[in-house]
N, CA, C and O atoms as a GROMACS GRO file, in nm:
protein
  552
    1UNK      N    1  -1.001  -0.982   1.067
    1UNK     CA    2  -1.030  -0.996   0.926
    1UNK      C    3  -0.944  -1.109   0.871
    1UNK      O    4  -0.829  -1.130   0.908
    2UNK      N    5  -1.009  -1.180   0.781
    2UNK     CA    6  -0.961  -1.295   0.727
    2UNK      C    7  -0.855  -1.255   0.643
    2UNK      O    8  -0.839  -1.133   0.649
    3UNK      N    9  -0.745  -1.337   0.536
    3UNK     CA   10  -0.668  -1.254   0.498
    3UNK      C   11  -0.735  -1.272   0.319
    3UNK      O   12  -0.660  -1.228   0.232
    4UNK      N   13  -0.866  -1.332   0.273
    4UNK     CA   14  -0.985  -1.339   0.193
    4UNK      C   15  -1.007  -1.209   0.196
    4UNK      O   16  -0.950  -1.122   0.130
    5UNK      N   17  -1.116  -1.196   0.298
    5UNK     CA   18  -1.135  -1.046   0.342
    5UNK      C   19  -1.069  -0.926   0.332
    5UNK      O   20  -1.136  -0.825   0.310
    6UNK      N   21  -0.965  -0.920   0.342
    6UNK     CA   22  -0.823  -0.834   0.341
    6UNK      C   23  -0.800  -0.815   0.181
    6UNK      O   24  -0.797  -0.703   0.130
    7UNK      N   25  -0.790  -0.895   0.132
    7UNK     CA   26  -0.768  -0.865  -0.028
    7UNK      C   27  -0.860  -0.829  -0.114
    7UNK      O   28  -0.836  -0.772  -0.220
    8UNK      N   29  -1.022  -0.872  -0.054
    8UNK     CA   30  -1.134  -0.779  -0.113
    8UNK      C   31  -1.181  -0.676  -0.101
    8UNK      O   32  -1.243  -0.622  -0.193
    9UNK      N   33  -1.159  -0.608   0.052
    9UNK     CA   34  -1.094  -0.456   0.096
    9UNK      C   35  -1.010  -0.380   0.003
    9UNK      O   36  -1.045  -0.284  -0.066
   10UNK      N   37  -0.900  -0.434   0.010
   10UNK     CA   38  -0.761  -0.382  -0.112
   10UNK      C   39  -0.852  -0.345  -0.248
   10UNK      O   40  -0.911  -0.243  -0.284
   11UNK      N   41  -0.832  -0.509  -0.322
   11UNK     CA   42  -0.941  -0.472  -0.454
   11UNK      C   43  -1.047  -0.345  -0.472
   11UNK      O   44  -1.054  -0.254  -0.555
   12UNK      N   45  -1.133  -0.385  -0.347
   12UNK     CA   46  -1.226  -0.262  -0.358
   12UNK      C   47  -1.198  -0.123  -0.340
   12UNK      O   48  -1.262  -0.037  -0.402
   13UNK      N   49  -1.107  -0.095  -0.258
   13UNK     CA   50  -1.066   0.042  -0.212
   13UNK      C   51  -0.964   0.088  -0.325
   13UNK      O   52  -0.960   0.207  -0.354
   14UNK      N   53  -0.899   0.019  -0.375
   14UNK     CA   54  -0.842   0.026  -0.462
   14UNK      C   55  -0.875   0.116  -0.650
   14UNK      O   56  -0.834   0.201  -0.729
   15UNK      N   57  -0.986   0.001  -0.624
   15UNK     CA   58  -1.093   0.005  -0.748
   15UNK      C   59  -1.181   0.152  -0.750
   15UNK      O   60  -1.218   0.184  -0.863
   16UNK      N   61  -1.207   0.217  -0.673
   16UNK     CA   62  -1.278   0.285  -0.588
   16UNK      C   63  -1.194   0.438  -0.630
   16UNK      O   64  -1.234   0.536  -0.694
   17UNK      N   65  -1.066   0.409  -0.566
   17UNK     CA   66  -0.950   0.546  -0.606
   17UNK      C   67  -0.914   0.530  -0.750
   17UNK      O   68  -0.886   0.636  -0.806
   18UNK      N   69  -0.909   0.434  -0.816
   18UNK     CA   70  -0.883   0.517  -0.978
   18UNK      C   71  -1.024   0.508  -1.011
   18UNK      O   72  -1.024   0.538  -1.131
   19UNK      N   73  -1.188   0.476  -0.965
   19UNK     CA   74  -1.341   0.545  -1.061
   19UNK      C   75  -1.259   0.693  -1.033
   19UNK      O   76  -1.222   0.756  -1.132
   20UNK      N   77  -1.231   0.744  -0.900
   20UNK     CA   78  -1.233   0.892  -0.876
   20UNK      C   79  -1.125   0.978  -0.931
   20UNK      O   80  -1.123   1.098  -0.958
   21UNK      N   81  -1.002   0.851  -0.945
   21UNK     CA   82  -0.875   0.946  -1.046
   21UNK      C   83  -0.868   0.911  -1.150
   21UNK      O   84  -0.770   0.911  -1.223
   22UNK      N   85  -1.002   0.864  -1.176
   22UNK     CA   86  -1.004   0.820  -1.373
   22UNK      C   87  -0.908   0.770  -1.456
   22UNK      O   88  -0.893   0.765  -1.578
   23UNK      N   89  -0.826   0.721  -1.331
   23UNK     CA   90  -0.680   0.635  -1.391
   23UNK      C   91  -0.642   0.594  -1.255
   23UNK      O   92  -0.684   0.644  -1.151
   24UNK      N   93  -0.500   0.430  -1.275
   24UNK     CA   94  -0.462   0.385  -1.184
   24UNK      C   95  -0.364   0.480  -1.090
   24UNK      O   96  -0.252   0.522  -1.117
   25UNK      N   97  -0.429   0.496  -0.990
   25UNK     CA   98  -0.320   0.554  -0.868
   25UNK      C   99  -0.225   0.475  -0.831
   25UNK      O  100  -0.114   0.523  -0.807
   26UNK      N  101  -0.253   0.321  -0.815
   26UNK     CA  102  -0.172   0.227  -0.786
   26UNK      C  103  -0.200   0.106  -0.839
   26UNK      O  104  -0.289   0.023  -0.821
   27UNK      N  105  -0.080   0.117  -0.926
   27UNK     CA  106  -0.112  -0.037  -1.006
   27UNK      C  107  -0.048  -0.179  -1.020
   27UNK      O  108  -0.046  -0.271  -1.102
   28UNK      N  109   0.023  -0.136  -0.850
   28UNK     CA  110   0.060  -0.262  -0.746
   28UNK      C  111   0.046  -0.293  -0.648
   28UNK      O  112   0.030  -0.195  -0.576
   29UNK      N  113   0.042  -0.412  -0.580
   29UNK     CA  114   0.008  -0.406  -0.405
   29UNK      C  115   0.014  -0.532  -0.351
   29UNK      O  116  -0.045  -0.637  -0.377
   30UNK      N  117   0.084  -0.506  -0.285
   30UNK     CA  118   0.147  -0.648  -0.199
   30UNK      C  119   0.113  -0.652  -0.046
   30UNK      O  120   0.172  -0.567   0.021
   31UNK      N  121   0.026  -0.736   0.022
   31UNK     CA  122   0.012  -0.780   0.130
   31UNK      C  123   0.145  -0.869   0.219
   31UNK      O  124   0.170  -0.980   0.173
   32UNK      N  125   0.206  -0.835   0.307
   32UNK     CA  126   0.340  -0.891   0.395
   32UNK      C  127   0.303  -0.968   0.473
   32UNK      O  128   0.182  -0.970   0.456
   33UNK      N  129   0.335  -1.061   0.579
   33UNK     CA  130   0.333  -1.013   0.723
   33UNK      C  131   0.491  -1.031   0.767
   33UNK      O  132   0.562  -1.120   0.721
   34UNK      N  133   0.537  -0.930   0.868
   34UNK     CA  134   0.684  -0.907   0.902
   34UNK      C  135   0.658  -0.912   1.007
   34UNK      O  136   0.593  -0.825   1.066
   35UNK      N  137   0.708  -1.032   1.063
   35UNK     CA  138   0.708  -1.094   1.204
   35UNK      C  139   0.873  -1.121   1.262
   35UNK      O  140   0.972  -1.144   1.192
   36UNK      N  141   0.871  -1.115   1.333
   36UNK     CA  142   1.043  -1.153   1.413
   36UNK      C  143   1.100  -1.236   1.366
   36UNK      O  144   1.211  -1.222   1.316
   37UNK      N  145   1.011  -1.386   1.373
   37UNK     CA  146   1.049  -1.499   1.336
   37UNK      C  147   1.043  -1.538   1.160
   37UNK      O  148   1.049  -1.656   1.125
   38UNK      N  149   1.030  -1.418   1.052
   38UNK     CA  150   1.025  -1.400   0.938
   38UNK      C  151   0.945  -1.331   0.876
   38UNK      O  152   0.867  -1.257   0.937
   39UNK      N  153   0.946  -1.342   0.712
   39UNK     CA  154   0.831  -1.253   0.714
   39UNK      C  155   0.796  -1.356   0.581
   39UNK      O  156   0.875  -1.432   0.524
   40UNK      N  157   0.640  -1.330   0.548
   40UNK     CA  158   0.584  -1.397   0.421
   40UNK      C  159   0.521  -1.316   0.344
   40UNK      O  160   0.478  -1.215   0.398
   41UNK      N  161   0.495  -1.334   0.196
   41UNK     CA  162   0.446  -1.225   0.111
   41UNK      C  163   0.298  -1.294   0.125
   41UNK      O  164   0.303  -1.414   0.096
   42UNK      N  165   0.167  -1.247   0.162
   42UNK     CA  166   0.004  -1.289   0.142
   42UNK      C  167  -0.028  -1.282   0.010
   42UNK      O  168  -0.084  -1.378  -0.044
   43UNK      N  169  -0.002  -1.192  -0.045
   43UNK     CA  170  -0.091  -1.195  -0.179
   43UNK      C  171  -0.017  -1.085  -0.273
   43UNK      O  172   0.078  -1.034  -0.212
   44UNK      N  173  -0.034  -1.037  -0.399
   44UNK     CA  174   0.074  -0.968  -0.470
   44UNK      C  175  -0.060  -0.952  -0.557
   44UNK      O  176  -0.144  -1.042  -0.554
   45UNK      N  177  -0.080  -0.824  -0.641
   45UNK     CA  178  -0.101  -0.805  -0.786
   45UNK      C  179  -0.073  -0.668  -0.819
   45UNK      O  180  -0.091  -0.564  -0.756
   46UNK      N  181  -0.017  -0.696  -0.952
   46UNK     CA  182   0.019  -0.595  -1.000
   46UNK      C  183   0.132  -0.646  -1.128
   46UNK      O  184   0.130  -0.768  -1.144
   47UNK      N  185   0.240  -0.562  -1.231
   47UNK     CA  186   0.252  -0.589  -1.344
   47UNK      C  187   0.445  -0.671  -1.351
   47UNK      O  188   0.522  -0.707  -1.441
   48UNK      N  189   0.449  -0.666  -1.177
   48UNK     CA  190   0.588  -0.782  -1.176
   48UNK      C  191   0.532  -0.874  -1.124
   48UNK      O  192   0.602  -0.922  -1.035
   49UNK      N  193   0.434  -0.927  -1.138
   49UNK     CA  194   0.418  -1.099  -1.072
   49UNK      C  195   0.603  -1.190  -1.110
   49UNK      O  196   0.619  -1.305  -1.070
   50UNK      N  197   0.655  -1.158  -1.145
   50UNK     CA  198   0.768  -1.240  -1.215
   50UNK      C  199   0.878  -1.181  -1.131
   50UNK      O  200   0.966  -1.252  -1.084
   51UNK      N  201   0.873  -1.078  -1.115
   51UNK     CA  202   1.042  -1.054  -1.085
   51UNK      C  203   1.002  -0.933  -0.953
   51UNK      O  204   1.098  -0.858  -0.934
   52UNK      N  205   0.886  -0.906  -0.867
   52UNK     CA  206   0.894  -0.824  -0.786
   52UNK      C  207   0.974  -0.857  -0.655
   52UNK      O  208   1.035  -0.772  -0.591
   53UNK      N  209   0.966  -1.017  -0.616
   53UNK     CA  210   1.026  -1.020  -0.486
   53UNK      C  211   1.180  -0.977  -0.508
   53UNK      O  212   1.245  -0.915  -0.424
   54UNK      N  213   1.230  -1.018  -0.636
   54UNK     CA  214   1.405  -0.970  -0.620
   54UNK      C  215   1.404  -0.847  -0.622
   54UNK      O  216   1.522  -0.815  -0.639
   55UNK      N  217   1.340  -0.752  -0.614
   55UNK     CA  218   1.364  -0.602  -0.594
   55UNK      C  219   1.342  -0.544  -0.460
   55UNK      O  220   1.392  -0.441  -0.414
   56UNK      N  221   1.240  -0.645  -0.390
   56UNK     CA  222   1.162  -0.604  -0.294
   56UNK      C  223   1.232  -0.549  -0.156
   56UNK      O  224   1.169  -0.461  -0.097
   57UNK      N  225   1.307  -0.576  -0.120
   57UNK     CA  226   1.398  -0.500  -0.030
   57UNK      C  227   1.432  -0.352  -0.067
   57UNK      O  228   1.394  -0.260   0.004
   58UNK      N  229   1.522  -0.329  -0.211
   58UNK     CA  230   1.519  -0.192  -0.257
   58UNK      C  231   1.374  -0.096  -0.234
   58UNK      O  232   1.365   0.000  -0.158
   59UNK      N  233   1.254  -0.158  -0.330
   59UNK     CA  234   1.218  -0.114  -0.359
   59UNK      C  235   1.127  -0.062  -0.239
   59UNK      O  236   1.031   0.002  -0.282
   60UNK      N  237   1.130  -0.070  -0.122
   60UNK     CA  238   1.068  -0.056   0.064
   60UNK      C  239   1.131   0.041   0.066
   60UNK      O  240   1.063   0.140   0.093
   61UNK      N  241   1.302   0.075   0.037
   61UNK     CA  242   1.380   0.185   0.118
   61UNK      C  243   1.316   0.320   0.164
   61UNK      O  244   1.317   0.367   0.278
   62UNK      N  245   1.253   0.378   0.041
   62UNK     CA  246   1.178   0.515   0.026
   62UNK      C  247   1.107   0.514   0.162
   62UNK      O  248   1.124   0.605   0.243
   63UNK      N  249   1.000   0.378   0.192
   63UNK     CA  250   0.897   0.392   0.281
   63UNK      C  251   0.929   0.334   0.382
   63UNK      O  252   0.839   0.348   0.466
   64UNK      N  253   1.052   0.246   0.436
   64UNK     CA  254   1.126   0.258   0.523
   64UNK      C  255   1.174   0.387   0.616
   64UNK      O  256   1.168   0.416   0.736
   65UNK      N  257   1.230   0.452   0.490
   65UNK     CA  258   1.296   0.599   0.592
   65UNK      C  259   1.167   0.691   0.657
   65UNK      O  260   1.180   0.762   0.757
   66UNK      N  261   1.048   0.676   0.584
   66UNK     CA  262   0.933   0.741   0.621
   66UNK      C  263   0.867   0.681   0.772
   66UNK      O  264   0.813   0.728   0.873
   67UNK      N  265   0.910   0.538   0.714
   67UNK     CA  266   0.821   0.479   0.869
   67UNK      C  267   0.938   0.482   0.981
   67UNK      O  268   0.888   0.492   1.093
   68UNK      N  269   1.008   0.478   0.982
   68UNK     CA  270   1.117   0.464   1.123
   68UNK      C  271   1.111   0.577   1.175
   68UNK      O  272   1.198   0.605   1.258
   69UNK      N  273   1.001   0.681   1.140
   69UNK     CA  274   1.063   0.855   1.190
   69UNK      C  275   0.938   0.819   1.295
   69UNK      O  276   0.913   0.910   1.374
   70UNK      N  277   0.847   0.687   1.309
   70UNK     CA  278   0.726   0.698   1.399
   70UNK      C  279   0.642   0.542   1.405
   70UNK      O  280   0.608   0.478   1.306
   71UNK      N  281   0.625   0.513   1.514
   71UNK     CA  282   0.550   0.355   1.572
   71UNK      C  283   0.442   0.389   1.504
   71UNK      O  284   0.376   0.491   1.516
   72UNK      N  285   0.420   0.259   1.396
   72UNK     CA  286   0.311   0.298   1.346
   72UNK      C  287   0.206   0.167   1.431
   72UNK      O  288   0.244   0.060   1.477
   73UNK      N  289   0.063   0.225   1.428
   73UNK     CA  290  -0.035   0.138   1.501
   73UNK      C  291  -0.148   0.044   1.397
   73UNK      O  292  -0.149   0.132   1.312
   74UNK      N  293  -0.208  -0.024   1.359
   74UNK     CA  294  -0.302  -0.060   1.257
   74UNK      C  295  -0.370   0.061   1.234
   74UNK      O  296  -0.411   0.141   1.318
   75UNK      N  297  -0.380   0.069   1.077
   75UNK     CA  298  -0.482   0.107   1.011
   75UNK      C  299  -0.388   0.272   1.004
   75UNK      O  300  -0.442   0.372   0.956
   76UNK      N  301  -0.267   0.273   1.051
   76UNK     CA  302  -0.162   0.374   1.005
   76UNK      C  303  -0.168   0.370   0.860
   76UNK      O  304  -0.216   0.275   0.797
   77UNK      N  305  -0.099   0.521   0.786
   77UNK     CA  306  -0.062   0.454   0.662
   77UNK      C  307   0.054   0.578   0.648
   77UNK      O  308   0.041   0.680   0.715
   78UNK      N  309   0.148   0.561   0.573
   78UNK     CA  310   0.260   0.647   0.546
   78UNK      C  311   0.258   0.659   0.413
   78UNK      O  312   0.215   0.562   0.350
   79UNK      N  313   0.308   0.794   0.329
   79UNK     CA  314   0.349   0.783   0.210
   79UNK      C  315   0.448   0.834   0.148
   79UNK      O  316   0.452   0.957   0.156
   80UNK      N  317   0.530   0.785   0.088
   80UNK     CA  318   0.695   0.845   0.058
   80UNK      C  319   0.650   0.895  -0.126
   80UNK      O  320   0.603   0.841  -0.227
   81UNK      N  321   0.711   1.050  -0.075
   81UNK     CA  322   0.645   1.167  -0.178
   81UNK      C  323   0.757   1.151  -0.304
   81UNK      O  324   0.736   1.176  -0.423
   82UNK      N  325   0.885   1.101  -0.240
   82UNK     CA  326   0.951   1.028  -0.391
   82UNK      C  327   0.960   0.948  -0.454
   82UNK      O  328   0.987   0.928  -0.573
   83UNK      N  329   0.930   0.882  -0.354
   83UNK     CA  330   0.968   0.711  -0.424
   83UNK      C  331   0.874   0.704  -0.567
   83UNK      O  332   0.752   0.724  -0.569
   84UNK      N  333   0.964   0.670  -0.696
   84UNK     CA  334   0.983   0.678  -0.854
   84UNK      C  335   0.964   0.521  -0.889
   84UNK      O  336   1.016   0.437  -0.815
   85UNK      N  337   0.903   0.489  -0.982
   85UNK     CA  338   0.934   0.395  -1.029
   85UNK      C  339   0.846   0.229  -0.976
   85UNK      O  340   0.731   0.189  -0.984
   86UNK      N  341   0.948   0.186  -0.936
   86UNK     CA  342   0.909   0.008  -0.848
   86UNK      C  343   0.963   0.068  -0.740
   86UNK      O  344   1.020  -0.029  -0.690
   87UNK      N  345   0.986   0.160  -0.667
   87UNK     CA  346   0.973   0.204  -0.559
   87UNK      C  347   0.863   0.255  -0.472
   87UNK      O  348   0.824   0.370  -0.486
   88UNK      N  349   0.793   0.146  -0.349
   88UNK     CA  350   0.700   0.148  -0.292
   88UNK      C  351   0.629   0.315  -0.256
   88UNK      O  352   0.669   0.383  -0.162
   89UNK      N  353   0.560   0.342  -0.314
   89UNK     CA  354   0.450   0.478  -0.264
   89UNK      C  355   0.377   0.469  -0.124
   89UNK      O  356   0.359   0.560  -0.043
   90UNK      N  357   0.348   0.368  -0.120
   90UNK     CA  358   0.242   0.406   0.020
   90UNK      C  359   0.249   0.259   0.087
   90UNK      O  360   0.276   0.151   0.035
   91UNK      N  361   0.212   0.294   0.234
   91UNK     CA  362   0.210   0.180   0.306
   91UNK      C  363   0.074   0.189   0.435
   91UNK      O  364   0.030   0.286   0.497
   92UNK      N  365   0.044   0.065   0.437
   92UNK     CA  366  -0.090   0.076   0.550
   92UNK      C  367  -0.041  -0.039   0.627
   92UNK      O  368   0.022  -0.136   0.585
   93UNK      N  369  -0.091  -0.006   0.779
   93UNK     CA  370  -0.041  -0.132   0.873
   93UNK      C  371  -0.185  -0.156   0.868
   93UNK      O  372  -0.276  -0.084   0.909
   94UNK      N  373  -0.192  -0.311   0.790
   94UNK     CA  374  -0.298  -0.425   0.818
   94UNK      C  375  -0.338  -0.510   0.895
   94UNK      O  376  -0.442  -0.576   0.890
   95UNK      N  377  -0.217  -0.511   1.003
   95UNK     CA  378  -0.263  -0.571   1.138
   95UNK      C  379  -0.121  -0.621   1.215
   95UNK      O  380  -0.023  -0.639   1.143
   96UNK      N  381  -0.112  -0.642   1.351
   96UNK     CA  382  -0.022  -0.674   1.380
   96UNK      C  383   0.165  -0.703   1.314
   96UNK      O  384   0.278  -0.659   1.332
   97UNK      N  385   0.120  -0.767   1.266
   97UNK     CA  386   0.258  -0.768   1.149
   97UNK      C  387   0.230  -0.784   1.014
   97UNK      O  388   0.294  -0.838   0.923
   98UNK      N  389   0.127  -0.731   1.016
   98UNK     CA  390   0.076  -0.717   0.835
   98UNK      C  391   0.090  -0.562   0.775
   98UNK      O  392   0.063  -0.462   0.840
   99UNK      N  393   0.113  -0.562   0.708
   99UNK     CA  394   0.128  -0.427   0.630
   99UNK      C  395   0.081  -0.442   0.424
   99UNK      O  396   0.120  -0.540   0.359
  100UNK      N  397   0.026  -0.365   0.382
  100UNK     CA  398  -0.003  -0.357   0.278
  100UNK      C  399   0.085  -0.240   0.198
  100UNK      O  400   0.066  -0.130   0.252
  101UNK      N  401   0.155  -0.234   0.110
  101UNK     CA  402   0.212  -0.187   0.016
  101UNK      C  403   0.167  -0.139  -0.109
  101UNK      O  404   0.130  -0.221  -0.193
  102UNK      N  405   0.165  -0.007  -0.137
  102UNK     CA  406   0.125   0.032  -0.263
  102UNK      C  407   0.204   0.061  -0.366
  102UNK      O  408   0.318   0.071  -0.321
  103UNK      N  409   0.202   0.084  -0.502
  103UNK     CA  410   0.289   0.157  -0.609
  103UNK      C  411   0.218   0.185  -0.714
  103UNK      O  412   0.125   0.125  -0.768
  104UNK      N  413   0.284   0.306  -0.743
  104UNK     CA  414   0.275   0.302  -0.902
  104UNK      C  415   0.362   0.319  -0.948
  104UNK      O  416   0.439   0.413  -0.925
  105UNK      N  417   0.378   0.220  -1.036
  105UNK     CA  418   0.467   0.210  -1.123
  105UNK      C  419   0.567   0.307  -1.232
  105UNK      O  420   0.682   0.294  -1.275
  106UNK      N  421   0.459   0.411  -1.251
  106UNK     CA  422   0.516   0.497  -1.342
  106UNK      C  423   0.474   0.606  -1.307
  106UNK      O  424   0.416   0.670  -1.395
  107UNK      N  425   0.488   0.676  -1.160
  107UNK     CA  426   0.481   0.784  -1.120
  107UNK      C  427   0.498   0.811  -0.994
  107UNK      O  428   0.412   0.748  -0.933
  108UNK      N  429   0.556   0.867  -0.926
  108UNK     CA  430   0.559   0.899  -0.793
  108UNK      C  431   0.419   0.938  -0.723
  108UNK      O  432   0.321   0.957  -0.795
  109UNK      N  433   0.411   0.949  -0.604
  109UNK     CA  434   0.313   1.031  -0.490
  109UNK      C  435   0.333   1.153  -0.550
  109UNK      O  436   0.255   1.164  -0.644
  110UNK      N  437   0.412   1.261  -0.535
  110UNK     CA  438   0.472   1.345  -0.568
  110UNK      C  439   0.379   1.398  -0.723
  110UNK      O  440   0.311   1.499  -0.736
  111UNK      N  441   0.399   1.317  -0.802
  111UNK     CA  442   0.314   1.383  -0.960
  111UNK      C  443   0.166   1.307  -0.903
  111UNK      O  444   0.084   1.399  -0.900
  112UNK      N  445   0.112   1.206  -0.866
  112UNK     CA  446  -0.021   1.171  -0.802
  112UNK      C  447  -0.139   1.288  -0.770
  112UNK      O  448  -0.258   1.316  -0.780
  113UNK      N  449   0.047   1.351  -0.704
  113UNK     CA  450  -0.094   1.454  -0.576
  113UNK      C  451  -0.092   1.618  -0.664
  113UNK      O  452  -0.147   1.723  -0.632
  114UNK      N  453  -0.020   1.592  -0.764
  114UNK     CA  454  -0.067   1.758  -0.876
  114UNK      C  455  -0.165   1.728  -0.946
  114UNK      O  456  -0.206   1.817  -1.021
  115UNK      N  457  -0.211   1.640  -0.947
  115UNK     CA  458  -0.374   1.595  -1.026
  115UNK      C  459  -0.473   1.670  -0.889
  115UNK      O  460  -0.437   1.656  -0.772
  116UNK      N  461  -0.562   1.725  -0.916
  116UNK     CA  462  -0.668   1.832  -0.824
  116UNK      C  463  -0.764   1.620  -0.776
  116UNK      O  464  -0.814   1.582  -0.670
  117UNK      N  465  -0.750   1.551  -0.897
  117UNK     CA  466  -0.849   1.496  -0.849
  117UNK      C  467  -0.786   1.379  -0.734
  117UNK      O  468  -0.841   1.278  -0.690
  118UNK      N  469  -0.690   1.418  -0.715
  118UNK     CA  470  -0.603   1.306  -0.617
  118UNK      C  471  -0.735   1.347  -0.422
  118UNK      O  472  -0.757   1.265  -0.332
  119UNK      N  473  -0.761   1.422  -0.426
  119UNK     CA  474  -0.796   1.484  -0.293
  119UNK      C  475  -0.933   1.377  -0.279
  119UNK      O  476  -0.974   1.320  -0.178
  120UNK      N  477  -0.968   1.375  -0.372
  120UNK     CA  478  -1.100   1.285  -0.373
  120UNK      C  479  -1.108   1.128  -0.373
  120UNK      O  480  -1.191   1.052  -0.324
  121UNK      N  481  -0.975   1.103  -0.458
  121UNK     CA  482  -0.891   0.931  -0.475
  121UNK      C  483  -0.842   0.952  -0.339
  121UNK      O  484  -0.736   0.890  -0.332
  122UNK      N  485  -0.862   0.998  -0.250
  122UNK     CA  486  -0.712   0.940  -0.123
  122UNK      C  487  -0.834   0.875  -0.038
  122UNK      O  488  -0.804   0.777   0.031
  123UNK      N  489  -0.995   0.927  -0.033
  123UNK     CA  490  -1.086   0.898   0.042
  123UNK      C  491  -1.126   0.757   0.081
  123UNK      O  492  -1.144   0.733   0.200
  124UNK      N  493  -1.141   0.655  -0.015
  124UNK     CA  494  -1.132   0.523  -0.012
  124UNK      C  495  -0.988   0.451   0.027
  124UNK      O  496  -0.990   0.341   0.083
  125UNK      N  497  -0.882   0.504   0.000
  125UNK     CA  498  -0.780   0.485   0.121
  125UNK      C  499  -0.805   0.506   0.230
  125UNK      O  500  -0.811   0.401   0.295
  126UNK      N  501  -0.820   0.585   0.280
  126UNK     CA  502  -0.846   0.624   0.437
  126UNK      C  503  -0.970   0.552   0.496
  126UNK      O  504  -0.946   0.492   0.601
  127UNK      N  505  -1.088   0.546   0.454
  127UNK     CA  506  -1.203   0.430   0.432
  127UNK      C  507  -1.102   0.290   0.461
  127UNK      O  508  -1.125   0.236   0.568
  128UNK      N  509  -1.022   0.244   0.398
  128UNK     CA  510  -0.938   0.119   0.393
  128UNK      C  511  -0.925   0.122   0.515
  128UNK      O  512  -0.975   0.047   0.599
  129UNK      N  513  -0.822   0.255   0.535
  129UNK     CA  514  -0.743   0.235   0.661
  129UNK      C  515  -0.857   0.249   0.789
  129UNK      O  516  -0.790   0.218   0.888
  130UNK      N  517  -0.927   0.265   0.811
  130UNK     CA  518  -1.057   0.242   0.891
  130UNK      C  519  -1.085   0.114   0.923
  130UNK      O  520  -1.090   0.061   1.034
  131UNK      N  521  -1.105   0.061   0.799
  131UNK     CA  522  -1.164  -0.060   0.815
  131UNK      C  523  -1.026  -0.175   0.861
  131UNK      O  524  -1.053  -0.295   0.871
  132UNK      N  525  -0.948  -0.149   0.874
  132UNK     CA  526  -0.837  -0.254   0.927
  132UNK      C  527  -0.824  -0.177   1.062
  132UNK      O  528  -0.779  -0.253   1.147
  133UNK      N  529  -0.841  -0.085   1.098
  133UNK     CA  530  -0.820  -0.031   1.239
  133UNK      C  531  -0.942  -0.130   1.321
  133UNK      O  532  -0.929  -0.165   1.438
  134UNK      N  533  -1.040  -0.160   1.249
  134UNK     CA  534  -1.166  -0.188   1.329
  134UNK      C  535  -1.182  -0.359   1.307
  134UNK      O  536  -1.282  -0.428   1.331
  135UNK      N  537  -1.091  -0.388   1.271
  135UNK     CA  538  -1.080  -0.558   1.193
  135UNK      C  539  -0.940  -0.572   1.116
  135UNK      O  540  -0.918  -0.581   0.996
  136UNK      N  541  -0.841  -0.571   1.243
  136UNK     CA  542  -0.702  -0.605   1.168
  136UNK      C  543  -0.700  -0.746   1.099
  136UNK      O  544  -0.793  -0.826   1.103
  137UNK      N  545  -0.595  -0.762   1.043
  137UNK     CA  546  -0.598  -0.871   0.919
  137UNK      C  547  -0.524  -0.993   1.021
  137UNK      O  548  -0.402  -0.979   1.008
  138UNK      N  549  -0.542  -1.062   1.079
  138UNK     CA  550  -0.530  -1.208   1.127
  138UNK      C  551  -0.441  -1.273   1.060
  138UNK      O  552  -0.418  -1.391   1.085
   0.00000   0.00000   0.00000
């Protein structure tokens, strides 16, 4: 998958989980790739275009401690049930050393998933994560 492709996936799957939670589940998301030899940000939207990369180390920790407990493979996704704030909620491996990043901003996973209609918003995630298992992001 192109990394074009990759961000109209996001958009759409995205778009897709708040028709079904009638509000934003995540109303940030940053495309990586974290490679040995460095890492680069692909694409970003959401409401720090200005000041997200200086946080951006902190704001991984939550979904850091979640992912080191297990090798994740494409089209994995993890989600850290505290992380508050500009602290990353969810993560999907987009391909080799790509990973996609979710947040919301003003609520944890944790209050997300006491909404009944969260069970039905997680579906086009997992749809996502499909579709990068079957066409990682290049």
């Amino acid at each position: 998958m192109t990394l074009e492709d990759a961000k109209a996936a996001v958009i759409l799957a995205l778009g897709r989980m708040n028709a079904v939670y009638t509000k934003p589940v995540f109303d940030e998301w940053i495309l990586v790739s974290l490679r040995s030899d460095g890492g680069a940000i692909l694409a970003y939207d959401g409401p720090r275009a200005e000041s997200y990369q200086r946080q951006f180390a902190a704001d991984l920790q939550p979904l850091r401690t979640v992912m080191a407990e297990r090798s994740q493979s494409v089209g994995d996704f993890e989600f850290a049930h505290d992380a508050a704030g500009t602290r990353f909620d969810a993560c999907l491996k987009a391909g080799a050393t790509s990973f996609l990043f979710c947040n919301n901003t003003r609520k944890s996973m944790g209050e997300i998933r006491q909404d009944p209609l969260w069970l039905e918003a997680q579906k086009p995630f997992f749809l996502l994560s499909a579709k990068f298992r079957a066409h990682p992001l290049e």
